[in-house]
LUMVOFI-511822 format. One line per field, with one value per residue (C-alpha): chain; x, z, y; residue in one letter. Coordinates in Angstrom, 1 decimal, decimal comma. Layout:
<sites>
chaine	[A;...]
u	[X;...]
w	[Z;...]
v	[Y;...]
residu	[A;...]
</sites>
This chain:
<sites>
chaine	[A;A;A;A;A;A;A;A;A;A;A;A;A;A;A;A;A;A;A;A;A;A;A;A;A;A;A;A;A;A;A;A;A;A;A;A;A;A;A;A;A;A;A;A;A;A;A;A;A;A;A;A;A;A;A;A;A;A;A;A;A;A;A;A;A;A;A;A;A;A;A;A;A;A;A;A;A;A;A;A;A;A;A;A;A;A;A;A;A;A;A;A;A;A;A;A;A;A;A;A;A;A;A;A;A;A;A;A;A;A;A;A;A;A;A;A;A;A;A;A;A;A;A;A;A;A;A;A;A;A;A;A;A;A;A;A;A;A;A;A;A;A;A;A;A;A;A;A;A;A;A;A;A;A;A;A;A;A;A;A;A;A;A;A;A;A;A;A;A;A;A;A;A;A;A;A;A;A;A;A;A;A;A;A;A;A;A;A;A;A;A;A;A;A;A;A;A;A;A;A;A;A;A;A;A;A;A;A;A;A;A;A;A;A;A;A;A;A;A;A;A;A;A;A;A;A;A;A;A;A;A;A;A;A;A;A;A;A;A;A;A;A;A;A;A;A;A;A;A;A;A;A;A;A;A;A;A;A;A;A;A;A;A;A;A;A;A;A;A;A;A;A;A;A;A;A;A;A;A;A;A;A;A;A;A;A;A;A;A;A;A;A;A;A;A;A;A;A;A;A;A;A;A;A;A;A;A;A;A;A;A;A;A;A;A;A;A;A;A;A;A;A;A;A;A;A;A;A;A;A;A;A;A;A;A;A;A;A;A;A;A;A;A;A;A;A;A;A;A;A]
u	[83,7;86,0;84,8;86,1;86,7;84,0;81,1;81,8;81,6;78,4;77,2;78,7;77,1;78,7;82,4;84,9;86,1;89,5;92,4;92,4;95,0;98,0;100,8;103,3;101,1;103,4;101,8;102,3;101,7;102,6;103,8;102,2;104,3;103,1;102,9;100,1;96,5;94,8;95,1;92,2;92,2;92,7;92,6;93,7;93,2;91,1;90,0;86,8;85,9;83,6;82,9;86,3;88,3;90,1;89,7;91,2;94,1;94,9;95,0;96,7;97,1;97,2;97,2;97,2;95,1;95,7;97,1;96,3;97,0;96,8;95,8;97,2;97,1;96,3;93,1;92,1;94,2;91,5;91,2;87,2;86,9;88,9;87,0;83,2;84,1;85,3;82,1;80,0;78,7;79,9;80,5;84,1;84,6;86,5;88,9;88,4;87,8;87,8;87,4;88,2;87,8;84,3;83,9;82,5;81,3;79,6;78,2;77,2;75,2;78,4;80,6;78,2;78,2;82,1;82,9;82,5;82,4;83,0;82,7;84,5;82,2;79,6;76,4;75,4;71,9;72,2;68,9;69,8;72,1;75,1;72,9;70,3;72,1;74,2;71,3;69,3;72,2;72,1;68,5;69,2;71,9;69,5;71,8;69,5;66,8;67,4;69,3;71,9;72,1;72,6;75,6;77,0;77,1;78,4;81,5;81,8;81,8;84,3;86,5;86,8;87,1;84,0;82,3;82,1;79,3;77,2;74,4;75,9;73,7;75,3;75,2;77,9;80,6;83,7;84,5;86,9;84,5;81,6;84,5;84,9;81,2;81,2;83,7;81,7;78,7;80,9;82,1;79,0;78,2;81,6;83,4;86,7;87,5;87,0;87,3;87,9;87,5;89,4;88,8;91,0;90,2;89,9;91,0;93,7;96,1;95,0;91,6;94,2;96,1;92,9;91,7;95,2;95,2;91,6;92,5;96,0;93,4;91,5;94,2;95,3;92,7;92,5;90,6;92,0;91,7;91,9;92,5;92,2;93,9;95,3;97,2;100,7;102,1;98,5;98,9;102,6;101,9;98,8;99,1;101,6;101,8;100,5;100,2;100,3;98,1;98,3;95,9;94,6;97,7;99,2;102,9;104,4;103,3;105,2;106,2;107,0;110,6;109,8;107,2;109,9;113,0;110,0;109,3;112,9;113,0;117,0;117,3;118,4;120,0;123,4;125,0;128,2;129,2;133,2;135,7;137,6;139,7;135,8;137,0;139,2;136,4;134,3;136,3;136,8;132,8;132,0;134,8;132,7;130,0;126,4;127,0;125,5;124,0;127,2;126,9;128,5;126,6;128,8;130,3;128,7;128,5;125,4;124,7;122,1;123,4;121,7;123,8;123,1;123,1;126,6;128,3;126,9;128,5;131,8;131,4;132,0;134,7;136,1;136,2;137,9;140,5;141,2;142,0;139,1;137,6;133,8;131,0;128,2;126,7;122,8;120,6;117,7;115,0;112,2;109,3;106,1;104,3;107,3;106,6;102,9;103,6;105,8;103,7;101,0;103,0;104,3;100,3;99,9;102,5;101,8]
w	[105,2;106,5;108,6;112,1;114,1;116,8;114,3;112,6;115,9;116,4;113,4;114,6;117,4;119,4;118,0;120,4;118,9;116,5;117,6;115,4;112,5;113,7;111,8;111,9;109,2;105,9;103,2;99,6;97,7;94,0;93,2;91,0;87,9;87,3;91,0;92,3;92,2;94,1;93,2;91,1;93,4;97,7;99,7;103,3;106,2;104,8;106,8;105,9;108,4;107,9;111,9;113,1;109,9;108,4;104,4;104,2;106,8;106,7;103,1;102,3;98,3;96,2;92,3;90,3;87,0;84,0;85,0;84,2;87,7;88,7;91,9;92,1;94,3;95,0;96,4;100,2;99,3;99,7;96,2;95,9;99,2;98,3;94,8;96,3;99,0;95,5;93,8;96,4;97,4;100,9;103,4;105,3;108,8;109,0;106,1;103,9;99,9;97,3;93,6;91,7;94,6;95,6;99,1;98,2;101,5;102,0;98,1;96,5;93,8;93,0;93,3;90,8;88,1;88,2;88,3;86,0;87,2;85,2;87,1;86,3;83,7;83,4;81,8;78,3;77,2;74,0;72,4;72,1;69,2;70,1;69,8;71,4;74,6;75,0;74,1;77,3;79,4;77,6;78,4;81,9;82,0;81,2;78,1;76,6;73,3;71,4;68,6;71,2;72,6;69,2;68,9;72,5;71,8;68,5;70,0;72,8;70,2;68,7;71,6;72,2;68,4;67,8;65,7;63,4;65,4;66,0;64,3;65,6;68,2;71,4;71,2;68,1;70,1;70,7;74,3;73,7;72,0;74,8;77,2;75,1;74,5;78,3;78,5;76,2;78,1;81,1;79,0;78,2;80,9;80,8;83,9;85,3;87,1;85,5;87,9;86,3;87,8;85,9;82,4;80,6;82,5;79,5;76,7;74,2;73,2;70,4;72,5;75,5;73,1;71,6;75,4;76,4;73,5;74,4;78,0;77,0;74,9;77,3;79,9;77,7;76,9;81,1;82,3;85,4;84,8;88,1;87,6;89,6;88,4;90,1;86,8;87,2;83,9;82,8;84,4;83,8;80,1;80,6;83,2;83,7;87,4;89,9;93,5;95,4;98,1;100,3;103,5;103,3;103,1;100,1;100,1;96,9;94,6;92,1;88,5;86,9;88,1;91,1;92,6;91,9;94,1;96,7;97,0;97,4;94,1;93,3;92,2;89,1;87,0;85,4;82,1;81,1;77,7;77,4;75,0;77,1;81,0;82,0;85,8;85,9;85,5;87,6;90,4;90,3;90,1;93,3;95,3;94,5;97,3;96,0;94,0;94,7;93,3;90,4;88,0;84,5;81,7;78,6;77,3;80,2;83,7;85,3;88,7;90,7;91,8;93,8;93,8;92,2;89,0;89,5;91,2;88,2;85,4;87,9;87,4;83,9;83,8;86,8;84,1;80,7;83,3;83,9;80,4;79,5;76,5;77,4;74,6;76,0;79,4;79,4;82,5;83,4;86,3;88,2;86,4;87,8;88,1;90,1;92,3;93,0;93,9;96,3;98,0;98,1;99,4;102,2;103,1;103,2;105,5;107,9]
v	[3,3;0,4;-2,5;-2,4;-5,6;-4,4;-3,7;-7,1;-9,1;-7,6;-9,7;-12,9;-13,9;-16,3;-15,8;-15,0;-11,2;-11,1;-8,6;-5,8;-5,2;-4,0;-1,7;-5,0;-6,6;-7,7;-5,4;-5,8;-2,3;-1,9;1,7;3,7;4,4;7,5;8,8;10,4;9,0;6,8;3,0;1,6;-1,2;-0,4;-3,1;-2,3;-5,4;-7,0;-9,9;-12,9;-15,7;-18,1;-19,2;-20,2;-20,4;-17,2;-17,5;-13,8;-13,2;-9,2;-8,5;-5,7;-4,7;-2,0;-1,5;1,4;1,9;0,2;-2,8;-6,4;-7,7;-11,3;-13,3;-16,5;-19,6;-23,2;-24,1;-23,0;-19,7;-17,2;-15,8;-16,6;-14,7;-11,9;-11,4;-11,7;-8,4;-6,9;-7,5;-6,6;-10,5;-10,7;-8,2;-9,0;-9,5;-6,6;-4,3;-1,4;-1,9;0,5;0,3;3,5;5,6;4,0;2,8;-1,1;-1,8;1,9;2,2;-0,9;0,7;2,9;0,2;-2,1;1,0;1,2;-2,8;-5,4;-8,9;-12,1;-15,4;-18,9;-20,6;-17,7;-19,2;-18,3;-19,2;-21,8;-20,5;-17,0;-15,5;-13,2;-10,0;-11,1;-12,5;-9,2;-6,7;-8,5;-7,4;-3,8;-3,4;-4,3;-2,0;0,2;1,2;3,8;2,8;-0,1;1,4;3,0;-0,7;-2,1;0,4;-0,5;-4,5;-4,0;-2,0;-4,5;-7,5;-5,3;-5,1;-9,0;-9,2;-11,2;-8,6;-11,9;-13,8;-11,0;-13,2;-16,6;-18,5;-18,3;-22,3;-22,8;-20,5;-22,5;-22,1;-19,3;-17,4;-18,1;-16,5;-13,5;-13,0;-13,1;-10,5;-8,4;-8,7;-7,2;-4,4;-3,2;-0,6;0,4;-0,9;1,0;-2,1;-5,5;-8,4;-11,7;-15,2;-18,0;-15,9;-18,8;-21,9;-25,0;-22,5;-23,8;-21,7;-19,6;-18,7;-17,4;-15,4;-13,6;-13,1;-11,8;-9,2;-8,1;-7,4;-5,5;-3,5;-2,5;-1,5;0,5;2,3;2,9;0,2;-2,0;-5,6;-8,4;-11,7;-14,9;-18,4;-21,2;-21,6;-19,5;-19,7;-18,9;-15,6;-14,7;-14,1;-12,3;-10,0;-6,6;-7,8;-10,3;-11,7;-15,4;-15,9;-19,0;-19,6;-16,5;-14,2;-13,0;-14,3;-11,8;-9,3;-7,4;-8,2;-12,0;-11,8;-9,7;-12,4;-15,1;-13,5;-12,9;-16,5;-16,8;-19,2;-18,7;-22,0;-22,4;-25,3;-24,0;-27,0;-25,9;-28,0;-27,9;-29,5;-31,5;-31,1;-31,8;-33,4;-30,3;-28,1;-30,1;-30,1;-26,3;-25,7;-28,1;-26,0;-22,9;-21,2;-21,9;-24,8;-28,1;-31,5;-31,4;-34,5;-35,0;-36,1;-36,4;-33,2;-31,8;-30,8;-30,0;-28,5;-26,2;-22,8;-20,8;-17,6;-14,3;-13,6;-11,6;-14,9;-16,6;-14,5;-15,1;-19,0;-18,4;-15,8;-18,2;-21,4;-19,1;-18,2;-21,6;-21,8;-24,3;-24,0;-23,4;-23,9;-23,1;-22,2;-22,8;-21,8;-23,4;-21,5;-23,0;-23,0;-20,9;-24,2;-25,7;-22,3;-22,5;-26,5;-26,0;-23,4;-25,9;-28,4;-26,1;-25,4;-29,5;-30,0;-27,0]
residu	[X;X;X;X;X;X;X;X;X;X;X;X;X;X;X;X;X;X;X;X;X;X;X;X;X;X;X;X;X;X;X;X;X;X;X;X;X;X;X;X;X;X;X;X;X;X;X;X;X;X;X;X;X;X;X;X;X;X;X;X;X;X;X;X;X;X;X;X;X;X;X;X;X;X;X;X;X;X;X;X;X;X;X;X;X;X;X;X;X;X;X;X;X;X;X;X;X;X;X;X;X;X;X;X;X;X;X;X;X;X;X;X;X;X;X;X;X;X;X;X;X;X;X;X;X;X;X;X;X;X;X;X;X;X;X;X;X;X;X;X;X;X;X;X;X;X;X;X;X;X;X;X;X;X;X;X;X;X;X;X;X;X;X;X;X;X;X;X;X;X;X;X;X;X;X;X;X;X;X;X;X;X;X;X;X;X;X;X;X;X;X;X;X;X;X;X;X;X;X;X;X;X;X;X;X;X;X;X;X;X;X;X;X;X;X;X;X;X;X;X;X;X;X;X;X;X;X;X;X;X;X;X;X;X;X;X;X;X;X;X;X;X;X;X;X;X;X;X;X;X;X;X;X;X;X;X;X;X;X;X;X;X;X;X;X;X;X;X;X;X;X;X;X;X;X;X;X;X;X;X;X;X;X;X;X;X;X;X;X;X;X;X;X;X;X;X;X;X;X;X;X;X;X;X;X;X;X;X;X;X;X;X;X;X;X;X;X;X;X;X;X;X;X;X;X;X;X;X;X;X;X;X;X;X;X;X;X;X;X;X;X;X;X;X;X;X;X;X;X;X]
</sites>
């Protein structure tokens, strides 16, 4: 079942009624590689208001199973929104949503036995051990007698490689162990969707390597894993694919280097170290199409470019010809931070 705009203003009394989606909406749908089967995650229109403010402007996503998919975007973007119609918190203002071929918005029950739902700092009990916390959840679960618990939490700890602190109060975790022990307690009734808010917020390095080889584990093994971070970088090294959202509408989607040509980041930093003729060569490079900002700096002449990477390549065929003796030609791209900032600074502005 999908939420139409007339059934939704029925439920907001007072507010003047919305148009309906219409077919000229930008969509963003990731194919499936291996053709076929419905996307573990469907969202179609999707649209959430809170009185006269659109959090969620038309969504429109779709990504197939087994992926580690990410949602990114400063503050205001609509990511919160978008994960609690996922997890079955808050009913839309209009949209369709499935997970794994269950209709959120029609079967909550089905939708809560198929999805598993980590939040941003998830609380964990300090006067409970590891067992103990997880095996409450099992219960609840309603994971079968307590020795076919006991199995379950011991291949969920398993899973998020904490087998370890099976005996450990929950209290002497570090915080990347309380995140994986979280994660385990989301495994445990075997989700087919896991939806994960801020899974690495405040963990060093080693902790965000152990969580991003846990979730690779279990896309593997089928599972569809989505992610929410304001953190870009955070996400390009943990996800297969990923998505930026910005007031409410979701700007790119694709993989790493697919998201950045969407966002139309080009730019790049080009340094060309030569020995010697160094006005000569920079003098040829400022008469070329797409170069701009040129400086020397020693040895060296630096300069943005914002061509393709075929103009590029002719930059440097363009500079042997010359006969200059070229030693090295070093590129240097926006970084994903530098991305997600200037989409923020765009939503100040506007």
């Amino acid at each position: 079942m999908s939420v139409q705009p007339d059934a939704a203003h029925s439920r907001r009394d007072g507010c003047a009624p919305f148009p309906p989606p219409t077919f000229e909406t930008v969509t963003h749908t990731l194919p499936n590689p291996n053709g076929g089967p419905a996307p573990a995650i469907d969202i179609r229109y999707l649209r959430v208001d809170y009185g006269d403010f659109c959090a969620v402007d038309d969504l429109t996503l779709a990504v197939p199973a087994g992926e580690v998919f990410g949602l990114v975007g400063p503050n205001g973007a609509g990511k919160t929104s978008t994960f609690r119609v996922l997890t079955t918190l808050m009913e839309p203002t209009y949209g369709e949503v499935l997970l794994d071929g269950v209709d959120v918005l029609e079967d909550l029950e089905g939708t809560r036995r198929i999805m598993g739902y980590m939040p941003d700092l998830a609380p964990v009990p300090s006067d409970l051990k590891v067992w103990e916390f997880l095996d409450f959840h099992a219960a609840a679960y309603g994971l079968g007698r307590r020795s076919q618990r006991r199995e379950r939490v011991a291949e969920c700890l398993e899973e998020v490689a904490l087998s370890a602190q099976w005996g450990s109060w929950c209290k002497e975790l570090s915080r990347g162990q309380t995140q994986r022990v979280v994660l385990a307690k989301t495994l445990l009734h075997r989700p087919r969707v896991l939806i994960l808010d801020e899974p690495a917020s405040g963990l060093d390095p080693l902790a965000r390597r152990d969580l991003r080889n846990a979730l690779r584990k279990l896309a593997s093994a089928g599972a569809t894993v989505f992610i929410s971070s304001h953190i870009l970088s955070e996400l390009a090294e943990m996800c297969s694919s990923l998505c930026v959202m910005n007031r409410g509408r979701l700007l790119a989607a694709g993989t790493v280097e697919q998201v950045r040509s969407q966002l139309g980041s080009t730019e790049r930093t080009l340094t060309v170290t030569l020995l010697g003729r160094h006005d000569e060569a920079a003098a040829w490079l400022a008469s070329q199409p797409a170069v701009h900002h040129l400086r020397r700096a020693g040895l060296q002449v630096v300069f943005g470019f914002t061509g393709s990477d075929d103009a590029q390549a002719d930059l440097m065929e363009g500079l042997i010809r010359l006969g200059l003796r070229v030693r090295a030609f070093e590129e240097k791209r926006s970084s994903f931070e530098d991305i997600l900032v200037e989409v923020a600074e765009t939503n100040r502005r506007s």
